[in-house]
PDB file of N, CA, C and O in Angstrom:
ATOM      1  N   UNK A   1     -12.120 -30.308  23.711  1.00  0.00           N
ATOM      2  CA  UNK A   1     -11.734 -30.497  22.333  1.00  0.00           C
ATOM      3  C   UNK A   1     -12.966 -30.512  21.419  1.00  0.00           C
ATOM      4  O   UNK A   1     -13.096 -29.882  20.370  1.00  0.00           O
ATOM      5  N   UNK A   2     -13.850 -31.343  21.999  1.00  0.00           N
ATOM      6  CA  UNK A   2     -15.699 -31.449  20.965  1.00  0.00           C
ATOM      7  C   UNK A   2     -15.742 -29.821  20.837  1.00  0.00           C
ATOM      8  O   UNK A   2     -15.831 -29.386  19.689  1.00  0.00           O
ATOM      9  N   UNK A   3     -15.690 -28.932  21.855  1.00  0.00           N
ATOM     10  CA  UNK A   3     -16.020 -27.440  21.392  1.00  0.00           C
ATOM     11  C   UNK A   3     -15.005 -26.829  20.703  1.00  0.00           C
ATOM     12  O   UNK A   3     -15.219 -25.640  20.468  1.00  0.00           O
ATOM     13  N   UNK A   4     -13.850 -27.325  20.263  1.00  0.00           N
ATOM     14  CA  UNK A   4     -13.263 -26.161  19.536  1.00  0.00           C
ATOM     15  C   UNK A   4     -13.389 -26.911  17.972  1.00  0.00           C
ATOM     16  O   UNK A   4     -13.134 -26.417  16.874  1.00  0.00           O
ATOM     17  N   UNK A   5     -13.862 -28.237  18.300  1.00  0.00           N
ATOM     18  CA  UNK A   5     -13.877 -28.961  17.196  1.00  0.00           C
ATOM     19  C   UNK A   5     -15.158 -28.001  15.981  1.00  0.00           C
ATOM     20  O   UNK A   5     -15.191 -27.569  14.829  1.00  0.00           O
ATOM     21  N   UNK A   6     -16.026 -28.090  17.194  1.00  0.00           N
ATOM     22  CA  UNK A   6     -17.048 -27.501  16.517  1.00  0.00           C
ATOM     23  C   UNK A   6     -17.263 -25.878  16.180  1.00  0.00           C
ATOM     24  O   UNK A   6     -18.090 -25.509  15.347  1.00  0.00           O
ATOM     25  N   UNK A   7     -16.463 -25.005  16.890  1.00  0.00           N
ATOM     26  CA  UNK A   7     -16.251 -23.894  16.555  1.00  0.00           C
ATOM     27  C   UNK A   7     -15.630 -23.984  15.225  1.00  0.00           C
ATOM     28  O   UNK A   7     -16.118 -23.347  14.291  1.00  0.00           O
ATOM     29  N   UNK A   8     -14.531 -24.770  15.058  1.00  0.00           N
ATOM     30  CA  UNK A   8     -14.370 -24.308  14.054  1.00  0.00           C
ATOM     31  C   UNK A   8     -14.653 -24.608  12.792  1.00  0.00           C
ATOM     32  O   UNK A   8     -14.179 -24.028  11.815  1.00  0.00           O
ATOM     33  N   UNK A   9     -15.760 -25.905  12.761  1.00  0.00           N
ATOM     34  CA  UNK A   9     -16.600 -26.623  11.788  1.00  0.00           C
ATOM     35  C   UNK A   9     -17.174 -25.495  11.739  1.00  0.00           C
ATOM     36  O   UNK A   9     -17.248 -25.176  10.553  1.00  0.00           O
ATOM     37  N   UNK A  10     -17.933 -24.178  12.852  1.00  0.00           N
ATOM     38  CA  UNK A  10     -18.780 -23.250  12.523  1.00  0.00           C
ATOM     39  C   UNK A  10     -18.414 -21.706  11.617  1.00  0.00           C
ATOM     40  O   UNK A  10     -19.214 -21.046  10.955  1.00  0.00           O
ATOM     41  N   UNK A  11     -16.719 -21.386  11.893  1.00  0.00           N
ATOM     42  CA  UNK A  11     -16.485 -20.846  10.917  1.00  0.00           C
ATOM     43  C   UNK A  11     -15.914 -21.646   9.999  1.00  0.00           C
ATOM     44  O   UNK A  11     -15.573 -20.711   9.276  1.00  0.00           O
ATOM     45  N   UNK A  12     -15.419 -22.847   9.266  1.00  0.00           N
ATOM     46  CA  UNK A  12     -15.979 -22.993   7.966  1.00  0.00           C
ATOM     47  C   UNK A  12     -16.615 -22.988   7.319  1.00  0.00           C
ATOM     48  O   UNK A  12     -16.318 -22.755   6.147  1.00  0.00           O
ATOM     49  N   UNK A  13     -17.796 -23.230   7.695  1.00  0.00           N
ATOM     50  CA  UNK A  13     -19.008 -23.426   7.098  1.00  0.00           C
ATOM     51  C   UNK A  13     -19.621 -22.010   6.690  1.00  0.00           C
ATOM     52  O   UNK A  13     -20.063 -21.802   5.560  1.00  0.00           O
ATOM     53  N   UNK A  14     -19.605 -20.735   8.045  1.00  0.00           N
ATOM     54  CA  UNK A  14     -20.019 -19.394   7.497  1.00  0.00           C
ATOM     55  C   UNK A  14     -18.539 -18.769   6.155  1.00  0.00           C
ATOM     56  O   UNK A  14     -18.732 -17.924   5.281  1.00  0.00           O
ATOM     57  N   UNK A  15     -17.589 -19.291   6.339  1.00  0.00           N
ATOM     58  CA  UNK A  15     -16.766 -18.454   5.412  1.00  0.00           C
ATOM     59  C   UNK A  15     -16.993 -19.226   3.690  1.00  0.00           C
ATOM     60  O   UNK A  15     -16.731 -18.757   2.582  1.00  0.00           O
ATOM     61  N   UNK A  16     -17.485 -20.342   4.027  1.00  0.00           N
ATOM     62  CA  UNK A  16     -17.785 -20.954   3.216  1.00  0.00           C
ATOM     63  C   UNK A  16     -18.895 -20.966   2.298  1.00  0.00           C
ATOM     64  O   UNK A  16     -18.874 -21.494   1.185  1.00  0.00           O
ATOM     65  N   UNK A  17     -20.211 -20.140   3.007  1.00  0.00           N
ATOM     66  CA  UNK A  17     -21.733 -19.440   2.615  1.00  0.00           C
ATOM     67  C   UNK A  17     -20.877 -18.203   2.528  1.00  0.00           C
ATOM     68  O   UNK A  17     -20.903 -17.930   1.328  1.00  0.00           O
ATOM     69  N   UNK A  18     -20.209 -17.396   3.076  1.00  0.00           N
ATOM     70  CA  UNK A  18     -19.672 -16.257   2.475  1.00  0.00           C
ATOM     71  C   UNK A  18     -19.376 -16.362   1.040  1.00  0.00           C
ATOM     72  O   UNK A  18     -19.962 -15.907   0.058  1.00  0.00           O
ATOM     73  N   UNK A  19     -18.287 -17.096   1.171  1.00  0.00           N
ATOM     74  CA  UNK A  19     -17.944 -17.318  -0.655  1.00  0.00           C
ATOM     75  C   UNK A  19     -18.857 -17.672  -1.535  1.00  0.00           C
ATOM     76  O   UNK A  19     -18.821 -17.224  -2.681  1.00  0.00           O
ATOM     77  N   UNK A  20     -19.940 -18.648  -1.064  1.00  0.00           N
ATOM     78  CA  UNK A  20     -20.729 -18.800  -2.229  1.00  0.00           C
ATOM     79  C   UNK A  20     -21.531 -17.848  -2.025  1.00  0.00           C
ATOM     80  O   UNK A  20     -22.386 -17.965  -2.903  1.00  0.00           O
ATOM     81  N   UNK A  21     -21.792 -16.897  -1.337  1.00  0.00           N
ATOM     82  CA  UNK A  21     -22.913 -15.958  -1.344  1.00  0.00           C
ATOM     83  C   UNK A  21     -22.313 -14.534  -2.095  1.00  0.00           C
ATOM     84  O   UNK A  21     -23.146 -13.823  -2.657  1.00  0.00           O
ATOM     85  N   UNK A  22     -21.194 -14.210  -2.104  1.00  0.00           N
ATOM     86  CA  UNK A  22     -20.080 -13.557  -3.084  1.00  0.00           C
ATOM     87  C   UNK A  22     -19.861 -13.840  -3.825  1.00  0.00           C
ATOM     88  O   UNK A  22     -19.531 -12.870  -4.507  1.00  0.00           O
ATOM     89  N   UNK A  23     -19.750 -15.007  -4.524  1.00  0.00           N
ATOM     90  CA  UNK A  23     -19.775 -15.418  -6.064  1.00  0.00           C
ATOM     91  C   UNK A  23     -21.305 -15.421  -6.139  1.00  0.00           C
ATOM     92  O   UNK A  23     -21.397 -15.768  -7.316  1.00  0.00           O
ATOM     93  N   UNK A  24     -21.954 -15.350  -5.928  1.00  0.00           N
ATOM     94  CA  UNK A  24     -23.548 -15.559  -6.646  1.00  0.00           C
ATOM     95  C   UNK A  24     -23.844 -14.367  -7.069  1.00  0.00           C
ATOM     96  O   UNK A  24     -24.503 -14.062  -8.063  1.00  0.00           O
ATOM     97  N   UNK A  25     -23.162 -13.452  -6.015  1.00  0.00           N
ATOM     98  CA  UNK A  25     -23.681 -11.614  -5.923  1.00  0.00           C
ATOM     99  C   UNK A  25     -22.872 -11.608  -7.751  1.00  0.00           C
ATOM    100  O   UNK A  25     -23.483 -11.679  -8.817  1.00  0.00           O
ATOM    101  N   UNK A  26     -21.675 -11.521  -7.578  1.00  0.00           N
ATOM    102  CA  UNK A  26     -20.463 -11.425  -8.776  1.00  0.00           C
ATOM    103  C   UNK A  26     -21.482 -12.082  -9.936  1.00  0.00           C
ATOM    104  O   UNK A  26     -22.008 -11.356 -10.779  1.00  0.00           O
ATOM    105  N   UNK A  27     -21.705 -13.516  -9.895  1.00  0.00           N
ATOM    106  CA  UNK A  27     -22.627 -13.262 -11.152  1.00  0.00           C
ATOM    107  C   UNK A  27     -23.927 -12.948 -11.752  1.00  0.00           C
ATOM    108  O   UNK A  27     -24.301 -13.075 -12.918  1.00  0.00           O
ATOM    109  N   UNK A  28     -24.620 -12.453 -10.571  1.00  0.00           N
ATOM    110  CA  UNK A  28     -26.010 -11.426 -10.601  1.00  0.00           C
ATOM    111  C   UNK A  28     -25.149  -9.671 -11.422  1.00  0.00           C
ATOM    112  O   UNK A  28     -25.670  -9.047 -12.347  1.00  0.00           O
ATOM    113  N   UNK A  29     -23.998  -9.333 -10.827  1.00  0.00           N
ATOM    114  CA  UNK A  29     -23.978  -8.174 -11.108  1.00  0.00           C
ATOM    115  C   UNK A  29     -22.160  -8.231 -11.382  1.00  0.00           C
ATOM    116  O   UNK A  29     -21.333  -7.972 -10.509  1.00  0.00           O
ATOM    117  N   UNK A  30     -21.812  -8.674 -12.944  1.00  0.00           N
ATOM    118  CA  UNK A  30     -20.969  -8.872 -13.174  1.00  0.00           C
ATOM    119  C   UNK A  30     -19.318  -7.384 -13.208  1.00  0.00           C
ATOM    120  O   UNK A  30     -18.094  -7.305 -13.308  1.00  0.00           O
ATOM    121  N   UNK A  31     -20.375  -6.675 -13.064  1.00  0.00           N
ATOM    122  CA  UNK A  31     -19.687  -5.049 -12.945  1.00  0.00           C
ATOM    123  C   UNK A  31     -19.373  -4.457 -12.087  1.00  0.00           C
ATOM    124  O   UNK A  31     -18.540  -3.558 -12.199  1.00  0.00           O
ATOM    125  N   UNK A  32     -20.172  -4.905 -10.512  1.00  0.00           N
ATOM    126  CA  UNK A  32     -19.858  -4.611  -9.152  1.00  0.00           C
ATOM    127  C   UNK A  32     -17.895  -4.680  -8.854  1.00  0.00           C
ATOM    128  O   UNK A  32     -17.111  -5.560  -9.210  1.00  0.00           O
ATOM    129  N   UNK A  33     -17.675  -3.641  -8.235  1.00  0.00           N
ATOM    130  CA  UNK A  33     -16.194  -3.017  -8.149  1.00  0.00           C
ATOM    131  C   UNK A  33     -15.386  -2.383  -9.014  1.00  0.00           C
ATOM    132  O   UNK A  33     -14.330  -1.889  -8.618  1.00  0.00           O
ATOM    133  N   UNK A  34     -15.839  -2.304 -10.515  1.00  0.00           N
ATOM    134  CA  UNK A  34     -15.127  -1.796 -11.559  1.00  0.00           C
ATOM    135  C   UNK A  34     -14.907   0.197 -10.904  1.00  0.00           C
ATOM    136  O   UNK A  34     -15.746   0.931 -10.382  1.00  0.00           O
ATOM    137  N   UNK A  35     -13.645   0.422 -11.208  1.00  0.00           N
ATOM    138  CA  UNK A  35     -13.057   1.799 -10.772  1.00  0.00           C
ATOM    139  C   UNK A  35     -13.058   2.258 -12.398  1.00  0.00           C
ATOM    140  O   UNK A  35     -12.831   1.522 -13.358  1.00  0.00           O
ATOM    141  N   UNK A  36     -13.404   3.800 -12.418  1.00  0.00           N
ATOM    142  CA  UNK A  36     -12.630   4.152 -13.523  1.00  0.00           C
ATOM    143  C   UNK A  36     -11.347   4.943 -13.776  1.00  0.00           C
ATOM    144  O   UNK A  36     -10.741   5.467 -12.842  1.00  0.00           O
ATOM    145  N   UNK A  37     -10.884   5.036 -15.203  1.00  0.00           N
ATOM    146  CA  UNK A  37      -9.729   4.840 -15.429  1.00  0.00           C
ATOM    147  C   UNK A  37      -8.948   6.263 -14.847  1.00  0.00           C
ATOM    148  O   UNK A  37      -7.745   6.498 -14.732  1.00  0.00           O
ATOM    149  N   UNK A  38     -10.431   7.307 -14.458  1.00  0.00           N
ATOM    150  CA  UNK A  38     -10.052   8.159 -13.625  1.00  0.00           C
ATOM    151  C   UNK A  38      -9.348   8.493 -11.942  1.00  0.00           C
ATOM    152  O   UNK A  38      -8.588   9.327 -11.450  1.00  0.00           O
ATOM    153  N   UNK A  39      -9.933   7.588 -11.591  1.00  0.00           N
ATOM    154  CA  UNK A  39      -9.998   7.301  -9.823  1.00  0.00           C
ATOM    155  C   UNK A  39      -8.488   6.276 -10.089  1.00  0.00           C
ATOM    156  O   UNK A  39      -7.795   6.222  -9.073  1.00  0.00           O
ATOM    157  N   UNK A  40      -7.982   5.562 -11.189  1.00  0.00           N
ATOM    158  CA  UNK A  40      -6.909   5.786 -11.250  1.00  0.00           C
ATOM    159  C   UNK A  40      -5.902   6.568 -10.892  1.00  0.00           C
ATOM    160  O   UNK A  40      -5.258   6.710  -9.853  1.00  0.00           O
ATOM    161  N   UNK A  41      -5.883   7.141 -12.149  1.00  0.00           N
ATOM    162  CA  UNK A  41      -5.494   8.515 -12.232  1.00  0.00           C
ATOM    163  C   UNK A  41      -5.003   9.357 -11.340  1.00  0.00           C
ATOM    164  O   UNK A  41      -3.903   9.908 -11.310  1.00  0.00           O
ATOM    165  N   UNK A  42      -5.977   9.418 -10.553  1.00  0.00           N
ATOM    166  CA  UNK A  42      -6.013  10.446  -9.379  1.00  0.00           C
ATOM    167  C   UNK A  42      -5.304  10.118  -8.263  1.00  0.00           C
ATOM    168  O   UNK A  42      -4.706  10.942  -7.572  1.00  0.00           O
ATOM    169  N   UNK A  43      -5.370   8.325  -7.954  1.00  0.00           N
ATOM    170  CA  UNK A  43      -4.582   8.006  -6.857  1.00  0.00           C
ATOM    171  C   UNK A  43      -3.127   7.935  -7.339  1.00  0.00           C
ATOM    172  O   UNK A  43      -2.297   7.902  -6.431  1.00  0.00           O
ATOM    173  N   UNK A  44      -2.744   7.910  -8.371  1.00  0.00           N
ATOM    174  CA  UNK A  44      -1.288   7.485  -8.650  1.00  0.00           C
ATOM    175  C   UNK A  44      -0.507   8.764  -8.883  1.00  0.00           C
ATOM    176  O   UNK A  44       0.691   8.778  -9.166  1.00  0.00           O
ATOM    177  N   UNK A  45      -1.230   9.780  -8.751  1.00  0.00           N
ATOM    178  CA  UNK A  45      -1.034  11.358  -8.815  1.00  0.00           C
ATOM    179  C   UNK A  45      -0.967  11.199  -7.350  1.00  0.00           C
ATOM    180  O   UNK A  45       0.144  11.139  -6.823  1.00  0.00           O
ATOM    181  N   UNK A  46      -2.009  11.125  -6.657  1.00  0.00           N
ATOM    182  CA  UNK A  46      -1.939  11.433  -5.246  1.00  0.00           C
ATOM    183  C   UNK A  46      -0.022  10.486  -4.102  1.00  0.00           C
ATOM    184  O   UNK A  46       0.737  11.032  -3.301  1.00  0.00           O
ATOM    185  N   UNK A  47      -0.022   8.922  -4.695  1.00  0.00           N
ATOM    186  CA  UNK A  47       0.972   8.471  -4.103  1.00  0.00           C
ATOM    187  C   UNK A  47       1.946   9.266  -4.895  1.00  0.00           C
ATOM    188  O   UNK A  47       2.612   9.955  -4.121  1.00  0.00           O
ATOM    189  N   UNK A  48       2.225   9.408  -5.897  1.00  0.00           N
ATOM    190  CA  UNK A  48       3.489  10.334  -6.495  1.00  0.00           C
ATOM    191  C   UNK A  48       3.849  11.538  -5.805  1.00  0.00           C
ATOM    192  O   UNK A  48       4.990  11.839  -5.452  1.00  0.00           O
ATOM    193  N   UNK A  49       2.899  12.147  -5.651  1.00  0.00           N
ATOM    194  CA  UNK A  49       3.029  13.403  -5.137  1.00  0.00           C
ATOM    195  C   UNK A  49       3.783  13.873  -4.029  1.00  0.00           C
ATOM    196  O   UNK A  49       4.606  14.747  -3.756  1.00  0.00           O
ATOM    197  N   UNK A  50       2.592  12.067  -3.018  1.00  0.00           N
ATOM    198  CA  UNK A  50       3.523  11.863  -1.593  1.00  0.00           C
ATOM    199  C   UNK A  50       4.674  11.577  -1.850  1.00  0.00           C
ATOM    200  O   UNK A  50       5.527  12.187  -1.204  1.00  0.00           O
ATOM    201  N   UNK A  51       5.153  10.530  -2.899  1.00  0.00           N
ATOM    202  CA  UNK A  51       6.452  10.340  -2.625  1.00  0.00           C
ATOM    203  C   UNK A  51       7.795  11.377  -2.997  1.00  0.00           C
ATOM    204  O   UNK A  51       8.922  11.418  -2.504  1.00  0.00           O
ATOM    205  N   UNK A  52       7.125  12.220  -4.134  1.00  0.00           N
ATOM    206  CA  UNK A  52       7.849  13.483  -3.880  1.00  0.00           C
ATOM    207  C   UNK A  52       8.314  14.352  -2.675  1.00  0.00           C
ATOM    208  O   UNK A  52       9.369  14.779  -2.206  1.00  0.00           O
ATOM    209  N   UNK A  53       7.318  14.382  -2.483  1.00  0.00           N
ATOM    210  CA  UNK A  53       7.270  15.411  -1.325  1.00  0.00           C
ATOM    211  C   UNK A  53       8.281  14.801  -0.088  1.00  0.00           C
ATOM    212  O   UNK A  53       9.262  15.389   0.367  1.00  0.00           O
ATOM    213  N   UNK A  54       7.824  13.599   0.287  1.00  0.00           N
ATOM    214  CA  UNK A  54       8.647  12.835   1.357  1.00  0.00           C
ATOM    215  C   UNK A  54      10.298  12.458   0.826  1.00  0.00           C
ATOM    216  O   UNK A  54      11.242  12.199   1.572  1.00  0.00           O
ATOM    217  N   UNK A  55      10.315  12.513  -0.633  1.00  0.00           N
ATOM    218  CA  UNK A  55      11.933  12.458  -0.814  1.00  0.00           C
ATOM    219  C   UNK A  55      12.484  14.300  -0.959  1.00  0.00           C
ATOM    220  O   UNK A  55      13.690  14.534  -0.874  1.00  0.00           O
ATOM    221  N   UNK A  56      11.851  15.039  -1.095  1.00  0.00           N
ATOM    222  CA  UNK A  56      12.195  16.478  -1.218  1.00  0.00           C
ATOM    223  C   UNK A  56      12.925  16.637   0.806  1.00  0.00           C
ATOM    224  O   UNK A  56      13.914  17.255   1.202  1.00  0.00           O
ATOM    225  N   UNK A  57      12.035  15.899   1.509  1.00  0.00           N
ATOM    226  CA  UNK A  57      12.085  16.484   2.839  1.00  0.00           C
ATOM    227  C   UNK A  57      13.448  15.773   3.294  1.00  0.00           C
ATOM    228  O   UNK A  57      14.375  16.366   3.844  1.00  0.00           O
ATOM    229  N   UNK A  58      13.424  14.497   2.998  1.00  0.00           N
ATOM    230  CA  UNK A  58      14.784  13.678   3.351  1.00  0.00           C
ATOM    231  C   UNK A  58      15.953  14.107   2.703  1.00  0.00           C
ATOM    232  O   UNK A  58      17.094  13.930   3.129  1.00  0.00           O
ATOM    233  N   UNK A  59      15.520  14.893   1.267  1.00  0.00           N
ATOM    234  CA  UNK A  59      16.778  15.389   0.802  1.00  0.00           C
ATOM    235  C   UNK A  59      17.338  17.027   1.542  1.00  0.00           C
ATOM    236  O   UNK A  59      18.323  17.746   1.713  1.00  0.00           O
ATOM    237  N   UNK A  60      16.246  16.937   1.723  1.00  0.00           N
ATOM    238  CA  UNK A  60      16.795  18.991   2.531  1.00  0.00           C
ATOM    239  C   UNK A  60      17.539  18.641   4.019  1.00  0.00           C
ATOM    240  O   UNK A  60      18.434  19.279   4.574  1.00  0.00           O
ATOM    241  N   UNK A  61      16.789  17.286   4.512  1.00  0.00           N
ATOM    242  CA  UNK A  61      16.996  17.069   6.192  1.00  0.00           C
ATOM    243  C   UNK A  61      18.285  16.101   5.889  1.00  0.00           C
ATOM    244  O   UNK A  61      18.756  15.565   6.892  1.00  0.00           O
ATOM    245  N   UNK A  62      18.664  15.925   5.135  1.00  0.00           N
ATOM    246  CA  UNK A  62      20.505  14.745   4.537  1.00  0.00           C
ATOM    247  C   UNK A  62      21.147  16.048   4.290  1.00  0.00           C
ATOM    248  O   UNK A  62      22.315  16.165   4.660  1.00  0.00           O
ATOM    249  N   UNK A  63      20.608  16.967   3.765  1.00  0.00           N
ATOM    250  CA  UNK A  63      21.679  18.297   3.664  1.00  0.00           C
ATOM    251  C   UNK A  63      22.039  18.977   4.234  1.00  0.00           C
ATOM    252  O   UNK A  63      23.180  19.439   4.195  1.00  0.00           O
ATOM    253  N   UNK A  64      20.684  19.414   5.358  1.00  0.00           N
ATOM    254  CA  UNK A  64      21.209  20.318   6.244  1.00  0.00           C
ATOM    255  C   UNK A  64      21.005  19.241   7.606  1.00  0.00           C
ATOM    256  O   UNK A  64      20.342  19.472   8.617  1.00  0.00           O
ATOM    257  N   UNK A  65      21.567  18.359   7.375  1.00  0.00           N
ATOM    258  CA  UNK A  65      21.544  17.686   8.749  1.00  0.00           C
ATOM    259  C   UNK A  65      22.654  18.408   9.874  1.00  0.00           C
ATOM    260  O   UNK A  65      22.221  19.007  10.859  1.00  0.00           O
ATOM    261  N   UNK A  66      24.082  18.279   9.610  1.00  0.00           N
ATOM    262  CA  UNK A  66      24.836  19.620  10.534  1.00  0.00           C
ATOM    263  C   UNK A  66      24.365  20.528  11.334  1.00  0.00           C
ATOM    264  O   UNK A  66      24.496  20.792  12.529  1.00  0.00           O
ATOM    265  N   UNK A  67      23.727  21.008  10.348  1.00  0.00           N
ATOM    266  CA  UNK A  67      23.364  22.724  10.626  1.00  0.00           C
ATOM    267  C   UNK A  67      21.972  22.411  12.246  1.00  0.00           C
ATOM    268  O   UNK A  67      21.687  22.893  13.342  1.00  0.00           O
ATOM    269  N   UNK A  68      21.596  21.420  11.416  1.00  0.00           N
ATOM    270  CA  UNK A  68      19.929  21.347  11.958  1.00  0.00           C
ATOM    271  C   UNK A  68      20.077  20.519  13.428  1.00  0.00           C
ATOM    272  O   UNK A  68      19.003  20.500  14.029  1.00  0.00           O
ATOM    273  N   UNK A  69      21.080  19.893  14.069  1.00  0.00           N
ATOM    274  CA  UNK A  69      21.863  19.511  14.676  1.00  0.00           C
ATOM    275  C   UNK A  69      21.933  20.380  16.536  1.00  0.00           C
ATOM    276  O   UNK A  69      21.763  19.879  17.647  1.00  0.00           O
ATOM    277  N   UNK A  70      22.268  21.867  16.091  1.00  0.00           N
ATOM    278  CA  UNK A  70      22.083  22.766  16.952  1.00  0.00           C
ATOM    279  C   UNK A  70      20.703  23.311  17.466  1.00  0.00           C
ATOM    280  O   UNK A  70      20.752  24.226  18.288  1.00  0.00           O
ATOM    281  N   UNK A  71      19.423  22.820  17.047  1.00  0.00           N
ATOM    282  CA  UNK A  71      18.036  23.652  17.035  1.00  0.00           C
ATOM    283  C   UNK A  71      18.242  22.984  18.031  1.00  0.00           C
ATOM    284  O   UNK A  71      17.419  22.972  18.946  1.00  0.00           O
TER     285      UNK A  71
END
């Protein structure tokens, strides 16, 4: 039990210098992670697209389900 006690006193303590070592970074460099409004853009084009595409296929494979039945 003393060793798991202390294992896990040992990850609190590192997740705990994690966080403060991540907030210190955050306010050295208050801009670190900002995306622009492009890379937006681009992904919400990109999931749309998929989800087109993946409802185009379910709608052809609900239609010709019968048919497609015999392959």
């Amino acid at each position: 039990m003393k060793r798991t006690a202390a294992r896990s006193h040992r990850v609190w303590r590192r997740l705990a210098t994690r966080l403060e070592e991540g907030l210190a970074d955050m306010a050295r460099r208050p801009d670190r992670g900002d995306i622009s409004i492009t890379t937006v853009i681009i992904w919400v084009a990109a999931v749309t697209g998929a989800l087109v595409i993946a409802g185009t296929i379910a709608a052809v494979v609900a239609k010709y389900n019968g048919t497609l039945a015999g392959i």
